[in-house]
C-alpha positions in Angstrom: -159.4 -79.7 -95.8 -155.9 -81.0 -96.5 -153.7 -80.5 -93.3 -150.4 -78.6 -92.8 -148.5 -81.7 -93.0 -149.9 -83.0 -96.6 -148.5 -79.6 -98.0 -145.0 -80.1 -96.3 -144.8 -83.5 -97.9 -146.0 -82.1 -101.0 -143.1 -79.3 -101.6 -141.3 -81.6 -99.2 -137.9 -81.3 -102.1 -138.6 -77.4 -102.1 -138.3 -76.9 -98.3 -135.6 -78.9 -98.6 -133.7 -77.1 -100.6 -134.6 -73.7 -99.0 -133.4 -75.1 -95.9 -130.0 -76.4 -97.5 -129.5 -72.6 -98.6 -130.0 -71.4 -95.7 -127.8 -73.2 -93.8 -125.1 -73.0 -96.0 -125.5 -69.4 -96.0 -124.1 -69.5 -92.8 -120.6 -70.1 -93.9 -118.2 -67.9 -96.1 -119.5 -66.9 -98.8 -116.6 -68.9 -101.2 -117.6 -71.7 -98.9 -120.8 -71.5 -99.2 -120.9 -71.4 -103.4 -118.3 -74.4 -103.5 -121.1 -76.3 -101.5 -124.0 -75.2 -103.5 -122.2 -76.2 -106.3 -120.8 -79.1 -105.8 -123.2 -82.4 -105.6 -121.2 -85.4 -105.4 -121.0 -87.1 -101.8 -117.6 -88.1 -102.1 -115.8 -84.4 -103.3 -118.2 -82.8 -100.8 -118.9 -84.8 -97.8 -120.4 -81.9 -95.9 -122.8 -81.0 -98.1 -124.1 -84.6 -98.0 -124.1 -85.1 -94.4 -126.0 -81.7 -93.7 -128.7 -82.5 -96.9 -129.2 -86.4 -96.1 -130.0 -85.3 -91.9 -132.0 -82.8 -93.0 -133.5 -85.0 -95.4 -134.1 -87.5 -92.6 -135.6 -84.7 -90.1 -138.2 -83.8 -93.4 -139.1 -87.4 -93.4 -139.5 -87.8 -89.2 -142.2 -84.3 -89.4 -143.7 -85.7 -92.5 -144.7 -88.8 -90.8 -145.8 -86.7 -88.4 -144.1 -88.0 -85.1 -146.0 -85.6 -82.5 -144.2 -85.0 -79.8 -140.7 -85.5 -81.9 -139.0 -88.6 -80.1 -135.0 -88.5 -80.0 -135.1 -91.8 -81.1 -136.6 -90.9 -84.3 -134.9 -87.7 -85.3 -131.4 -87.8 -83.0 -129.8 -89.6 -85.9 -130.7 -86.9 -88.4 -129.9 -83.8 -86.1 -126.6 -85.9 -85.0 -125.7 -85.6 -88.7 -126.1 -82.0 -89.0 -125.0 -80.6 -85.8 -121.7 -83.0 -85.8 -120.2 -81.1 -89.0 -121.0 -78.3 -87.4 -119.5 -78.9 -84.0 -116.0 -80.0 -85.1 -116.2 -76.2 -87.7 -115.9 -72.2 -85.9 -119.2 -72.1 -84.3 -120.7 -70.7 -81.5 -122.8 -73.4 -79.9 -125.7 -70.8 -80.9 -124.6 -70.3 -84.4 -124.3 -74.5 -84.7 -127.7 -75.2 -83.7 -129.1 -72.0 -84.7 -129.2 -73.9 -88.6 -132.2 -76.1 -86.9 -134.5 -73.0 -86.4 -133.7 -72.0 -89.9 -136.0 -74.8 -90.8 -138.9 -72.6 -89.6 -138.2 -69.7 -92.3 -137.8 -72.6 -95.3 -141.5 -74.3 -94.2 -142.6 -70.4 -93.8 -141.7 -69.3 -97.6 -142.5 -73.0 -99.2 -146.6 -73.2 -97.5 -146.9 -69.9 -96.5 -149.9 -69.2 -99.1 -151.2 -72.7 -98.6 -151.4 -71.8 -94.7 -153.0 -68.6 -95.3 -155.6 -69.8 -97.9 -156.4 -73.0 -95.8 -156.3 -71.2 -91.9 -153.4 -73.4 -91.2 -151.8 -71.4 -88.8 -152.0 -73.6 -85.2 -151.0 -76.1 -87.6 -147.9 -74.1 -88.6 -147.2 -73.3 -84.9 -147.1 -76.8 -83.7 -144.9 -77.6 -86.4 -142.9 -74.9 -85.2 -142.7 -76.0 -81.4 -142.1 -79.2 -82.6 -138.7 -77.7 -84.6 -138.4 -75.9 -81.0 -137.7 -79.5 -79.5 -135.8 -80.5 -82.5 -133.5 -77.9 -81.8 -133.3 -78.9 -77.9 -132.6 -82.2 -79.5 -129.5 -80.9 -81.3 -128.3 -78.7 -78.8 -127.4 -81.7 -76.6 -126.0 -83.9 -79.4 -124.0 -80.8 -80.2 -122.7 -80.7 -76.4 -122.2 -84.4 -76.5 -119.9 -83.9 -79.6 -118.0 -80.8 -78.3 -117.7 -83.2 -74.9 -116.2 -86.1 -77.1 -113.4 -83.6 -78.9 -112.3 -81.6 -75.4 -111.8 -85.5 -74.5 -109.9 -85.9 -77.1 -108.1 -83.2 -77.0 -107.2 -84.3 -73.4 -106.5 -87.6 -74.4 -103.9 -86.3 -76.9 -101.7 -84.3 -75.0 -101.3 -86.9 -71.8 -100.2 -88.4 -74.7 -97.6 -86.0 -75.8 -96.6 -85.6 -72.2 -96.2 -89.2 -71.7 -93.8 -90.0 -74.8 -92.1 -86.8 -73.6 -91.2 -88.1 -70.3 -90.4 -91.0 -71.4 -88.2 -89.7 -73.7 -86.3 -87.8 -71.1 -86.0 -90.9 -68.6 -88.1 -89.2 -66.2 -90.9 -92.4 -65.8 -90.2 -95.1 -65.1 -92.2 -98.4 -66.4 -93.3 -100.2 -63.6 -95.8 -102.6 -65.4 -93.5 -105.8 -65.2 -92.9 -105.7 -61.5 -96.0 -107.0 -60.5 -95.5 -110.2 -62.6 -91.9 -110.6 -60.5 -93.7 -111.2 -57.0 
């Protein structure tokens, strides 16, 4: 009896795409149609990040890497949920587009589950997207961590040239070479 995981890699290109949809169904819906529509990496860079680290996350449950190991999928998830964290989401609503992975597997094997009894097989696949999505909520926290950083960064910036500007600091870097 063929397991859950030969029928994922079989309609491997269909979940795919599901997935894709659903995901970018979570934007506009002008967004969303320029996306779908548009296929070349360079004119539409988000669309390619999102389908190459879902692409890569595909491959990493294909090859069946039970229990998922960051090491293997973080660079995947890290390409999805960093366009998403730098774009208007709630940190639910960014890594929410993990679980939708669940609802593409469900409508692309669904009658291969049901004709072959696949259905612990279908829920360990879906714990294991349950720690994929653990996964991508911290990369997704490490990402909103880095831009509040920079954020930081820029306006002691600002605030620097700004005193400066005004004569109100004082460079005292040279007057440790005097002594």
């Amino acid at each position: 009896m063929p397991a859950l995981m030969d029928f994922l890699e079989a309609q491997k290109e269909a979940v795919l795409t599901r997935w894709l949809d659903l995901v970018l169904g979570t934007y506009a819906p002008d967004t969303a149609a320029l996306w779908k529509k548009n296929k070349d990496p360079f004119a539409n860079p988000v669309r390619f990040q999102l389908e190459s680290g879902m692409r890569g996350v595909l491959d990493g449950l294909v090859a069946g890497t039970n229990p998922p190991e960051a090491s293997v999928f973080a660079p995947h998830l890290d390409a999805i949920v960093r366009v998403r964290a730098v774009q208007d989401f709630t940190p639910s609503q960014a890594v929410a587009c993990i679980f939708l992975l669940k609802k593409a597997v469900r409508e692309a094997l669904w009658s291969s589950v049901t004709e072959q009894g696949l259905f612990v097989e279908l829920l360990a696949l879906e714990s294991t997207i349950d720690v994929l999505a653990q996964i991508a909520f911290d990369i997704y926290s490490r990402c909103r961590e880095s831009i509040a950083q920079l954020r930081v960064d820029q306006i002691r910036r600002r605030y620097d040239r700004l005193l400066r500007r005004a004569g109100l600091v004082c460079d005292f870097s040279g007057a440790d070479d005097a002594s």
